[in-house]
C-alpha positions as a Markdown table, in Angstrom:
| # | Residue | x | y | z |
|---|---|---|---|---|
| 1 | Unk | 208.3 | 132.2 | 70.3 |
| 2 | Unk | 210.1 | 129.2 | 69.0 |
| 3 | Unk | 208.7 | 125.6 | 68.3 |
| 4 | Unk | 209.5 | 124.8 | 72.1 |
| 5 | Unk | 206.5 | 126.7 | 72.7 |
| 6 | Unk | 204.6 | 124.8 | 71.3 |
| 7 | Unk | 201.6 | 123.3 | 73.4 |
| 8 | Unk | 199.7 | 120.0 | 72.2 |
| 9 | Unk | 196.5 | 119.1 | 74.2 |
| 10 | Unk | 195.3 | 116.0 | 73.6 |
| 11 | Unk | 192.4 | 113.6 | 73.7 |
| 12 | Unk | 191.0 | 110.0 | 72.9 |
| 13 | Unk | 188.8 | 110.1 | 69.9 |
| 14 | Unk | 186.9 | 107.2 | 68.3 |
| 15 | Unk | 189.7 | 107.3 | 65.5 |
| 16 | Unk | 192.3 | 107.1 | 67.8 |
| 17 | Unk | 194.0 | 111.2 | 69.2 |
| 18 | Unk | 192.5 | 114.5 | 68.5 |
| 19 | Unk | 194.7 | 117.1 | 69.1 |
| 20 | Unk | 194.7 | 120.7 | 69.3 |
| 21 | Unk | 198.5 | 122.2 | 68.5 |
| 22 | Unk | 198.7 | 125.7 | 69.6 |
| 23 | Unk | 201.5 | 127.9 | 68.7 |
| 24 | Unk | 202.5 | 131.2 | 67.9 |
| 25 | Unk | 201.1 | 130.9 | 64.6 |
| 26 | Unk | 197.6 | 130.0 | 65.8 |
| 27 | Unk | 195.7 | 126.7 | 66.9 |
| 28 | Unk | 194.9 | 124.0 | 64.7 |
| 29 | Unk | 193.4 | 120.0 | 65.2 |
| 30 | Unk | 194.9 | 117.1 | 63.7 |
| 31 | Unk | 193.9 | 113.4 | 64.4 |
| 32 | Unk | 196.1 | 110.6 | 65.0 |
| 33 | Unk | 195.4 | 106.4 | 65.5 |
| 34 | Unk | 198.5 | 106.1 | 67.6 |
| 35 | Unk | 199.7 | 108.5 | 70.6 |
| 36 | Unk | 203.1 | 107.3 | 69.4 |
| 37 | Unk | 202.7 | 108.8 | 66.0 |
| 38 | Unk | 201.2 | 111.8 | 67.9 |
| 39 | Unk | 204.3 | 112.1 | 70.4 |
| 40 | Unk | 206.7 | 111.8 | 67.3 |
| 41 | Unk | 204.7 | 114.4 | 65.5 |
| 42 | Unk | 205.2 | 116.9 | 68.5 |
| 43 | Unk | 208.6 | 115.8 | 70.2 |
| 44 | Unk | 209.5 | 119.5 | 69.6 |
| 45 | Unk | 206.9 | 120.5 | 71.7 |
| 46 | Unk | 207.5 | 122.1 | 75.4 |
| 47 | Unk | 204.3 | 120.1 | 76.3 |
| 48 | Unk | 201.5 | 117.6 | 75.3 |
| 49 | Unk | 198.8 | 117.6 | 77.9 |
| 50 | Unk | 197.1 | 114.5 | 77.8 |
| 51 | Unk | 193.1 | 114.0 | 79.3 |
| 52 | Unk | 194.1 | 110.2 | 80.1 |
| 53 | Unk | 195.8 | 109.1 | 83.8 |
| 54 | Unk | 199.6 | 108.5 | 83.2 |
| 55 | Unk | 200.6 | 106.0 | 85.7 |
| 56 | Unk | 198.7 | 103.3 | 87.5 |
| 57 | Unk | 197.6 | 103.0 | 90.8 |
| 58 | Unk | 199.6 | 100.1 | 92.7 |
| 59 | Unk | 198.1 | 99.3 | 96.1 |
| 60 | Unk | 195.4 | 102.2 | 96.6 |
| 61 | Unk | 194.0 | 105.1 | 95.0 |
| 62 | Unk | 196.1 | 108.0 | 93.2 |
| 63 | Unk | 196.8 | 110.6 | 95.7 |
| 64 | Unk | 196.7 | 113.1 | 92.6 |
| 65 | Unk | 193.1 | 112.0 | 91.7 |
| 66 | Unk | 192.0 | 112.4 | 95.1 |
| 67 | Unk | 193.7 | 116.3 | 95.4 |
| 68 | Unk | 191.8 | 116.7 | 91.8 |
| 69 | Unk | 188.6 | 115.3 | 93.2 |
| 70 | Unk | 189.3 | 117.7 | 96.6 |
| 71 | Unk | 189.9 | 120.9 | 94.4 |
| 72 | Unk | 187.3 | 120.5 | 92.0 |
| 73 | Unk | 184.4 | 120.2 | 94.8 |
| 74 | Unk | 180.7 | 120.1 | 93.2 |
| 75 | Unk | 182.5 | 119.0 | 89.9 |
| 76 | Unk | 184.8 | 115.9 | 91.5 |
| 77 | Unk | 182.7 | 113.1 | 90.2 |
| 78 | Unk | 184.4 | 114.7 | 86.3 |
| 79 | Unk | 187.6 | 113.0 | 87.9 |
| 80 | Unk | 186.9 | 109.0 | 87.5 |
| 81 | Unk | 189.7 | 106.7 | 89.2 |
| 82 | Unk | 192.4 | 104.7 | 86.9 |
| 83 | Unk | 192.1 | 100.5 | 86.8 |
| 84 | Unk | 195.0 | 99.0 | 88.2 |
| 85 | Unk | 197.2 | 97.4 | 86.1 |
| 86 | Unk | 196.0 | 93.6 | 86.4 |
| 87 | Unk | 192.1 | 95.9 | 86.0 |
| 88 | Unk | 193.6 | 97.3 | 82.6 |
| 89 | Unk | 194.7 | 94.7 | 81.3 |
| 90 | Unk | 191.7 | 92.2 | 81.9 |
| 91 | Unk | 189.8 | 91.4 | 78.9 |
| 92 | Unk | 186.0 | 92.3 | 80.2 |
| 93 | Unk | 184.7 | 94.6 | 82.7 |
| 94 | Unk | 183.7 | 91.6 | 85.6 |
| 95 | Unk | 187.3 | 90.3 | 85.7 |
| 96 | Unk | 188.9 | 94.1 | 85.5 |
| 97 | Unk | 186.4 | 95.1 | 88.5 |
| 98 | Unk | 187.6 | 92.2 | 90.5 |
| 99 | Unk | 190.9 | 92.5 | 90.1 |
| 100 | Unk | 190.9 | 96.3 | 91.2 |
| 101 | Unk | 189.0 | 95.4 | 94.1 |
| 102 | Unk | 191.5 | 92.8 | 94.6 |
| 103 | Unk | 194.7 | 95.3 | 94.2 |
| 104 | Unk | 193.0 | 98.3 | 95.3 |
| 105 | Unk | 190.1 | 97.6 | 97.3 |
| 106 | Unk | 187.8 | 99.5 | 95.0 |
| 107 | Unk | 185.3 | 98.9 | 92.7 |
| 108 | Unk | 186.4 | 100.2 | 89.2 |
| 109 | Unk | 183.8 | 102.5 | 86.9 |
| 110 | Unk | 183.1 | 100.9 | 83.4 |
| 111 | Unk | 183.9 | 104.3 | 82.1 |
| 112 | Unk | 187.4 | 103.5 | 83.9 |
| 113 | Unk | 187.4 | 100.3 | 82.2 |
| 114 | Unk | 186.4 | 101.8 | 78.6 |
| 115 | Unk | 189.2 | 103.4 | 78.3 |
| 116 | Unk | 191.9 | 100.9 | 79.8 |
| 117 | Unk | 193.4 | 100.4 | 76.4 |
| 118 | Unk | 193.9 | 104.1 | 75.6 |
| 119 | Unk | 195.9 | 104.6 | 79.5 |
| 120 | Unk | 198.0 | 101.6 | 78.6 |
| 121 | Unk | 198.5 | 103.0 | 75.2 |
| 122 | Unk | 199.4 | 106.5 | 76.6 |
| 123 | Unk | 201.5 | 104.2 | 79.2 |
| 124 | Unk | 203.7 | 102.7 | 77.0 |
| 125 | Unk | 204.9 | 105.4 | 74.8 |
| 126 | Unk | 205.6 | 107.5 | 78.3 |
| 127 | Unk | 207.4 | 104.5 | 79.6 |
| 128 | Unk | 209.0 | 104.5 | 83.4 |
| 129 | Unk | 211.1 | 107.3 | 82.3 |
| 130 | Unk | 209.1 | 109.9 | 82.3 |
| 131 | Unk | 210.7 | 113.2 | 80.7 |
| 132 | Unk | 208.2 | 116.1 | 81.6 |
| 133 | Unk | 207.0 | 116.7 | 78.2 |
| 134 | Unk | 203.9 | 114.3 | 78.3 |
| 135 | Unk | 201.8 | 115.3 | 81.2 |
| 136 | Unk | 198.4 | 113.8 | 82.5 |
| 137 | Unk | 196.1 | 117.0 | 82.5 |
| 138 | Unk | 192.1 | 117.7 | 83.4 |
| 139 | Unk | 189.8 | 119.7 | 81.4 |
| 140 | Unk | 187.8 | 120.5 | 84.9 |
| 141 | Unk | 191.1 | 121.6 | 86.5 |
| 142 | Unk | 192.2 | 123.8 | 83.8 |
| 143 | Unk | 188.7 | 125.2 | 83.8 |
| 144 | Unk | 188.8 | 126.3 | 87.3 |
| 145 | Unk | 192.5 | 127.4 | 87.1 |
| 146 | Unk | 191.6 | 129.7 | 84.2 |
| 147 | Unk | 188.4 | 131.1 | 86.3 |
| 148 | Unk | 190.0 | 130.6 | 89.5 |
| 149 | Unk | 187.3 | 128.5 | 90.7 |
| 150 | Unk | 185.9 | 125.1 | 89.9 |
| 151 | Unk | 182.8 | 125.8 | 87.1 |
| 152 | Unk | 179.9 | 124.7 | 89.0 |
| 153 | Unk | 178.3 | 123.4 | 85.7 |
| 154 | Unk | 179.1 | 120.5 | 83.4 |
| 155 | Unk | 181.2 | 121.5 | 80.4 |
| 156 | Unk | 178.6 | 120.0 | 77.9 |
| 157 | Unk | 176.3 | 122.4 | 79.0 |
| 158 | Unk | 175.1 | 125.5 | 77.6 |
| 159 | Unk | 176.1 | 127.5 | 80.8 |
| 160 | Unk | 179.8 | 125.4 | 80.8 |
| 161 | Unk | 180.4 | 126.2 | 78.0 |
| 162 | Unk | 179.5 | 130.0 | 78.1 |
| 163 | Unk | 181.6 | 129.9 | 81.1 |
C-alpha cells in the first residue's frame, strides 16, 4: 500500500481535531486546532472521515440523516439533526432554535447548536466543491456495518464497547 491508502478518521476535541491516521505502517493519533491544518496534513490521503455533518440542511431535514436514523433503529437518537445555516451561525442557542424552526420547521438540539462552529469550520475547508476525500461519517453506522447490525447498546458502555 501506498500513502493513497491512507485513511484519517476524525473528530472534534476540546483542543480542536483528534485524529486517528491509519496506514500500512500501523495507526497512530495526532491533534490538530484547525481541520485545515488537519486536511493539509493528510491531502495524500484516499479519505478523511469526518464525525461532523458536511453540508447544511436548506428547507427541511437531511434526507441522509433521516436514512442514518432509519438504519440505525434502537440506536437513531446517536444521529442528532444539523442547524441550518442562519441556526449555525446565530450567536446563542434561543436565536439558533428560532431560526431553524423558521428555515426548517424544527426545533434544533443544543447539542446541534454546540457544535455549530466545528460544522461551519469543517464547511469551509470542504467548500461547495466537494472532492470525495472529506466525507461526513458516523461511528454508529460504521459500528453496525462492521457487525452487520446496529449495536443495540451505547458505545460508552461497557457492553458497546466489548461489542
Amino acid at each position: 500500500m501506498s500513502n493513497d491508502d491512507t485513511v484519517v478518521g476524525v473528530d472534534a476535541c476540546p483542543a480542536g481535531w483528534v485524529a486517528t491516521v491509519i496506514t500500512p505502517d500501523g495507526a497512530n493519533t495526532e491533534t490538530y486546532g484547525e481541520f485545515a491544518d488537519l486536511r493539509n496534513a493528510h491531502d495524500h490521503a484516499k479519505h478523511i472521515l469526518v464525525d461532523i455533518p458536511i453540508g447544511l440542511p436548506e428547507a427541511e431535514r437531511r434526507r441522509c440523516d433521516q436514512h442514518a436514523r432509519d438504519l440505525l433503529g434502537s440506536r437513531r437518537s446517536s444521529v442528532f439533526w444539523p442547524p441550518c445555516e442562519a441556526a449555525a451561525n446565530a450567536d446563542d442557542y434561543e436565536e439558533a432554535n428560532q431560526a431553524h424552526k423558521d428555515t426548517v420547521g424544527h426545533g434544533l438540539s443544543q447539542q446541534a447548536f454546540y457544535i455549530r462552529e466545528k460544522i461551519v469550520e469543517v464547511g469551509a475547508v470542504v467548500g461547495d466543491k466537494y472532492d470525495g476525500q472529506v466525507k461526513e461519517s458516523h461511528p454508529e453506522l460504521c459500528f453496525a456495518a462492521l457487525n452487520d447490525q446496529p449495536i443495540a447498546y451505547a458505545k460508552s458502555s461497557q457492553q458497546g464497547r466489548a461489542l
